[in-house]
C-alpha angles and dihedrals in degrees: 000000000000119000144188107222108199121185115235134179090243080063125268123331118201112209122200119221124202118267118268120242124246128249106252120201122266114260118261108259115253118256120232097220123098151201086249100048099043078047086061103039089057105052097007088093091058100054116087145181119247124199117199139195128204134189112224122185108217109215112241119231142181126263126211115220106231122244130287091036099070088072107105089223096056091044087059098046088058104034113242125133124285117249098054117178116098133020125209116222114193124231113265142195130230130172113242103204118208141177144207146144128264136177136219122239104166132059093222097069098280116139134178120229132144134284094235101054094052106024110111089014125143099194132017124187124192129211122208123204092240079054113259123151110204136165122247138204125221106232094184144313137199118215093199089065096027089229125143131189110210119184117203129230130236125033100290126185085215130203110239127200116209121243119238136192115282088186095060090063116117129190108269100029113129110249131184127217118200133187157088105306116172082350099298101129126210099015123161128219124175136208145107147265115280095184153337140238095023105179108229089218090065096053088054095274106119098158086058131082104205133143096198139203120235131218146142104226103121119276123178135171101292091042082084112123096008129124134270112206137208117229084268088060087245115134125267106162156350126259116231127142138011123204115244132202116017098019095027107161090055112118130183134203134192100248110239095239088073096033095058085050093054097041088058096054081043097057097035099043101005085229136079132228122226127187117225130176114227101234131139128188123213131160123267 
């Protein structure tokens, strides 16, 4: 124990003083990486943007001609053909253009995106982050998962993100969407997962079969078919809707233990299997 001696004339006091403390050692210096960044740096290589083109028929019809012109005596005056009535209009083409997000799985070119982003296309190119454009080929998809197989095209070599477990989620856990919404490629969005096993009927979808996860890190259109990733950057899911009007906010993903499933039926047959029960219900 220190101590202060000071001379008196009723002889020497000793006073304690209290201990000194000791000189801890500075604090390490934060790092500015992240979970989230080092998330991104190891699967964001391997999501890309996909732009589509469809060819849609658009139905002919007839169209009336509109009073007075239907009187043979106006339709001279101005010149126009006698009959009048109504007019045929042919059936025509145009080319619908859309866009969404995918990721590769496999090494060899083979990416995941969503039915409905490539179902009905004639044309699909794929952007890669380094900044490829290559075509790509649907192998298969399944609308009642809303799942697509899309080979690329070239030699690669391609960037490949690695698949996770979608079972071992559990409610509370950070997730990371990433994807193309509105065209803006590669953007990053965080949150977590605000549940598990949501039933796409009762979110309105009655022609899927979908048991959905849940979250609240931003997903817009263009996220579809893009991946949702665990706090290690693996795969856990598929984006693939987000819910408009009152909730909105709230976004769902497949999760990619389906998905892989599915991805494998899709790339050895380029068609999925589902079992059904034939049952049908009528009043007695």
């Amino acid at each position: 124990m220190a101590g202060l001696l000071l001379a008196a004339g009723a002889g020497p006091v000793l006073l304690a003083l209290p201990p000194v403390a000791a000189q801890s050692a500075p604090a390490p210096a934060l790092t500015r990486q992240s979970f989230v960044a080092e998330a991104v740096k190891r699967t964001g290589p391997a999501v890309v943007t996909i732009d589509t083109e469809r060819t849609v028929v658009v139905p002919g019809g007839s169209l009336v001609t509109p009073f007075p012109f239907n009187d043979p005596m106006l339709r001279q005056f101005f010149g126009l053909p006698p009959g009048g009535g109504a007019t045929r209009i042919p059936p025509s083409q145009r080319t619908e253009r859309g866009q969404g997000s995918g990721v590769i799985y496999d090494p060899s070119g083979l990416l995941l995106t969503n039915a409905h982003v490539v179902e009905g296309t004639t044309r699909v190119m794929v952007g890669l982050p380094d900044g490829r454009r290559v075509e790509g080929k649907v192998v298969g998809s399944d609308s009642v998962t809303d799942l697509a197989v899309v080979r690329l095209s070239g030699p690669g070599p391609w960037p490949v993100a690695a698949l996770g477990d979608s079972d071992a989620l559990q409610v509370g856990e950070w997730v990371i969407a990433v994807g193309n919404p509105f065209g803006l490629d590669q953007t990053v969005t965080l949150g977590i997962v605000s549940n598990l096993n949501r039933n796409a009927a009762a979110l309105g979808i009655t022609d899927k079969r979908l048991q959905l996860i849940q979250t609240d890190a931003a997903i817009n259109p263009g996220n579809s078919g893009g991946p949702l990733l665990n706090a290690d950057g693996e795969v856990i899911g598929i984006n693939t809707l987000v819910r408009s009007g009152p909730g909105a906010g709230l976004g769902f993903a497949i999760p990619v233990n389906q998905a892989r499933s599915v991805a494998q039926q899709l790339v050895t047959s380029g068609k999925v299997s589902h079992a059904m029960v034939g049952v049908a219900l009528e009043p007695v």
